[in-house]
N, C-alpha and C positions, 0 to 999 in steps of 0.2 A: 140236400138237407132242406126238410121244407121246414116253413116257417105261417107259425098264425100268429097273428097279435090281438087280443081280443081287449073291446073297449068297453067301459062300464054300462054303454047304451047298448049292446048286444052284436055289434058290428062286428065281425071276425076280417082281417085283413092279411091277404094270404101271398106269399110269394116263396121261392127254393133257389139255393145256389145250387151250383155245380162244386163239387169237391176236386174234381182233376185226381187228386190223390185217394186211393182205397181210404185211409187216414183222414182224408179232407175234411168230409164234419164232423169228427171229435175233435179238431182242432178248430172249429167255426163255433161250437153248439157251446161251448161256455161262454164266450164272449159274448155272443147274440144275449143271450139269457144275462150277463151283464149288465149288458145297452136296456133290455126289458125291464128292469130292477133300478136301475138310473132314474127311467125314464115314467117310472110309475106315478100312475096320479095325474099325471100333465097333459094338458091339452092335445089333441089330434092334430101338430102343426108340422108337419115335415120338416119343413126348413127350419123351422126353430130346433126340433129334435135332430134332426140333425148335423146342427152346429152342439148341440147338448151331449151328443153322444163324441163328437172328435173331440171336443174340451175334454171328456171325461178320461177318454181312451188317451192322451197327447204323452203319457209317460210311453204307451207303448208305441209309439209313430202313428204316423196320417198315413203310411201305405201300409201295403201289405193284409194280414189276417186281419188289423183291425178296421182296413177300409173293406174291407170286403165283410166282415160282419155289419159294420154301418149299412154298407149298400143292399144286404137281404134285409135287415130291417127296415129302412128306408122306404124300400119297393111294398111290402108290406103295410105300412103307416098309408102310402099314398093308394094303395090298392083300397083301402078301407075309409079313404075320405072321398074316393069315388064313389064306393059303394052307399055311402053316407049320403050323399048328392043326389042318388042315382042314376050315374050319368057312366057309359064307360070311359075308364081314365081319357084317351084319347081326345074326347070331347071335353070334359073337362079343363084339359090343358090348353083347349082353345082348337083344336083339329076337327076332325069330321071322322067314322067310320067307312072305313075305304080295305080297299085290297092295295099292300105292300108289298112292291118289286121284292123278287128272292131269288137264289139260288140254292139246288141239293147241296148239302154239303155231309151229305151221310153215308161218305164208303171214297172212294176212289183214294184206297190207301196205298201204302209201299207193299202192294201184290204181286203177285204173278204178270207179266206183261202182258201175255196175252188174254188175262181173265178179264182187263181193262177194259175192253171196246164192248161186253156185253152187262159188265155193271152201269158204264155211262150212261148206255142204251137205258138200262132200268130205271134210273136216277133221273133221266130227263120225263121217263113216260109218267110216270108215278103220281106227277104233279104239274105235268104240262109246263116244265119248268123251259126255260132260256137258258138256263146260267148252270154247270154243276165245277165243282173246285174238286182238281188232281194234288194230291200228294207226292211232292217230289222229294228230292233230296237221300239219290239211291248213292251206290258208291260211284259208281263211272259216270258222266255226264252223257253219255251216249245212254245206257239205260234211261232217264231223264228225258231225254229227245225223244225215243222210240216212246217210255210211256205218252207222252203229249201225243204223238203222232198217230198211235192206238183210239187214245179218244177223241180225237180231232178226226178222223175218220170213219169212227163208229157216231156221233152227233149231228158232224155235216159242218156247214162253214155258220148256218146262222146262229149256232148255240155259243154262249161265250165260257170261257174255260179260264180263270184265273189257276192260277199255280199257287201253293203253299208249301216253301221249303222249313216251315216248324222252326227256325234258329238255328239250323245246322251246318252254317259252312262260317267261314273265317272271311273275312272281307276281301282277300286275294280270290278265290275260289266263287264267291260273291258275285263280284264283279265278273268271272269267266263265262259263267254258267249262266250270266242277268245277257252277254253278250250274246252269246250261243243264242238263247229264248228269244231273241231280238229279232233272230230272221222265223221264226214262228208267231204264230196270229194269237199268242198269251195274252188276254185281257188287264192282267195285271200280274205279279211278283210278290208274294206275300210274306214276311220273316225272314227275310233272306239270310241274317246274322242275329245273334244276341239281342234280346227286347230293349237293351238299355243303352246298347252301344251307337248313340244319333250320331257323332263322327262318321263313324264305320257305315251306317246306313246311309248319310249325304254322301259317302264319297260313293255309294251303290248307286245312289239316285241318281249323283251327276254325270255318272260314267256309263249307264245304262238308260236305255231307251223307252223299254217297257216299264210303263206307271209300278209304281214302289206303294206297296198296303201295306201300314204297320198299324198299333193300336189295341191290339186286344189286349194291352201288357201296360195302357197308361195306368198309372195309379191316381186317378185323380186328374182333373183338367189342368193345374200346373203340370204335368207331365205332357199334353197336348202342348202345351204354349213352349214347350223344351223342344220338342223334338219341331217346332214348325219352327220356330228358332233356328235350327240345327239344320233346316232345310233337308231336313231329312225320311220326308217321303212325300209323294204326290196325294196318294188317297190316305184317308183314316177309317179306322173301325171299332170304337172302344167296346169294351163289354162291360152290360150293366154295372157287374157286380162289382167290378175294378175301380170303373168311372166313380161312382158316386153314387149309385142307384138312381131314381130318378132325378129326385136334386144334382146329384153332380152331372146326368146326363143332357139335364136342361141348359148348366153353364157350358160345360164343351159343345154343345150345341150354339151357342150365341158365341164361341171363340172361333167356329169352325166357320163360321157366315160370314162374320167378319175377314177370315181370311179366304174366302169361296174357294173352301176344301171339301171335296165330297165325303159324304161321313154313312158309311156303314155302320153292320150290329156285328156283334160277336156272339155266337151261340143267346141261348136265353131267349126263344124266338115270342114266347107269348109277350113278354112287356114289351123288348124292341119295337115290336111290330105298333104299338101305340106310340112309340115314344118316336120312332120313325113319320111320325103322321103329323109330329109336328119340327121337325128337324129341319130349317131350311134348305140344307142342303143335303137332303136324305137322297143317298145312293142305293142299295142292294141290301134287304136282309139276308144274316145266315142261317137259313134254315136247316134245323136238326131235330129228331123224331126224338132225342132221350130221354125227355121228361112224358110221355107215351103213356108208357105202363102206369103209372098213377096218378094220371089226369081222367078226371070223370068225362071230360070234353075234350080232345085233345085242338089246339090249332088246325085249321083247316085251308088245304091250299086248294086254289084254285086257278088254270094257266096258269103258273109262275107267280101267283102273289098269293101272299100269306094272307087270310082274311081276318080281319079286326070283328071278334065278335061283339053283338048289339048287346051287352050284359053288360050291367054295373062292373066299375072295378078295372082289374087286368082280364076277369073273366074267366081266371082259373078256379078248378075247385077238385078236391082229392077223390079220387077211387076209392073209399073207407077199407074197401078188401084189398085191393093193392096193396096200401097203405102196412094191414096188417100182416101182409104177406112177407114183406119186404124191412118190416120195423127192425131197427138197429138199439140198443141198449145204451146210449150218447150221454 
């Protein structure tokens, strides 16, 4: 779903979620249009807007479609008071334009076994990457081991390989499978169970060896402050759109130093990758190609870091034919 916000000085501020669901932005694109409507006439102030738009939204909850329509608009407002500045956001927020540590994260799905060891292969070469993330969570936990063991041999020992089992096991099975991964060189463990179940996740954490990624499922930075609470993972990863947009990504960012928790991105790789640059304790972006096809520019990697483009803003800006290629009736 992309999103423009256009300001009466001529400033266009531009930012897109991700729908996850076919469905996703028909269920995003009236509330966004909403928060636009709310928020008409008023200053260019993020933070002020919003705090303007979750007052507004507070009948329908602070998580959910309504935080994640906040957080495209959000990312948007601040896209276009960089652009205002002319400064790219990064800078802006007090960082520097830099190259951002990353990892492929665009294939190593529940495939074929042995098609694994020459997608890896492609996924590292593509972008000089370090780091690519395997999809686990087949039926037998030997399939699981053999997948790891395919791209752990197609890579080599210096590439790091986190695992993402997506929420699909049950905290007995959790724990089996976190053990098994234990005597393998897994960089991390990611979703192991249910996004909300922090019980169920500390008792993965504390009974499992390899570091525990959760995050991309906070709604919100009181959702970080729960599950750290909960002791319930070693890494964190929220994504934009969830977080806060950038607003909320700048408080879980000042909750997450505080507790010197490494803080990943979750998909969304163009704003991440700024908002990474000032993150104290930035770990790994996720990089994903999706928003590709109707980017006039697309992010650019380079060895293994995502490069912060030198343009006002986040730096994105639309394929106009894309665009109309691809246009949905919303």
């Amino acid at each position: 779903l992309l999103i423009d916000v256009e300001t009466e000085e001529g400033i266009t501020g531009s930012a897109y979620l991700f729908g996850y669901l076919a469905d996703g932005p028909k269920y995003m694109a009236p509330l966004i249009r909403g928060i636009a409507e709310m928020c008409k006439g008023d200053a260019l102030a993020p933070a002020q807007l919003f705090a303007k738009a979750r007052k507004g939204l507070t009948l329908m909850g602070h998580e959910g479609l309504a935080l994640i329509a906040i957080s495209g608009f959000d990312m948007a407002c601040w896209d276009a008071l960089a652009k205002a500045a002319g400064m790219p956001l990064a800078v802006m927020l007090g960082g520097e334009v830099k190259g951002i540590a990353a990892y492929n994260s665009n294939g190593l799905g529940l495939i074929e076994l042995d098609a694994l060891g020459d997608e890896a292969q492609a996924l590292v070469s593509e972008g000089g990457f370090g780091a690519v993330k395997l999809r686990v969570g087949r039926d037998r936990l030997d399939d699981d081991l053999k997948a790891f063991a395919n791209v752990r041999a197609a890579v080599g020992e210096d590439v790091l390989v986190p695992v993402d089992f997506n929420q699909s096991l049950d905290v007995e099975e959790a724990v089996r499978r976190g053990r098994a991964l234990d005597a393998e060189d897994v960089y991390w463990i990611e979703e192991p169970v249910v996004y909300d179940d922090y019980a169920g996740c500390a008792r993965v954490a504390s009974e499992v060896q390899t570091p525990i990624q959760i995050g991309e499922n906070f709604f919100g930075p009181r959702d970080l402050n729960r599950a750290l609470d909960a002791g319930a993972c070693d890494y964190i990863m929220p994504d934009a759109e969830r977080i806060g947009g950038v607003t909320g990504w700048l408080r879980a960012a000042a909750i997450a130093a505080d507790a010197n928790i490494l803080f990943s991105s979750h998909i969304l790789p163009e704003v991440s990758a700024h908002l990474l640059a000032v993150t104290p304790t930035a770990h790994l972006l996720e990089y994903v190609d999706w928003a590709n096809p109707i980017l006039a520019e697309p992010l650019n990697v380079e060895n293994g870091h995502a490069m912060i483009p030198n343009r006002p803003g986040i730096g994105i800006a639309w394929d106009e034919a894309a665009v109309a290629k691809y246009l949905l009736d919303i």
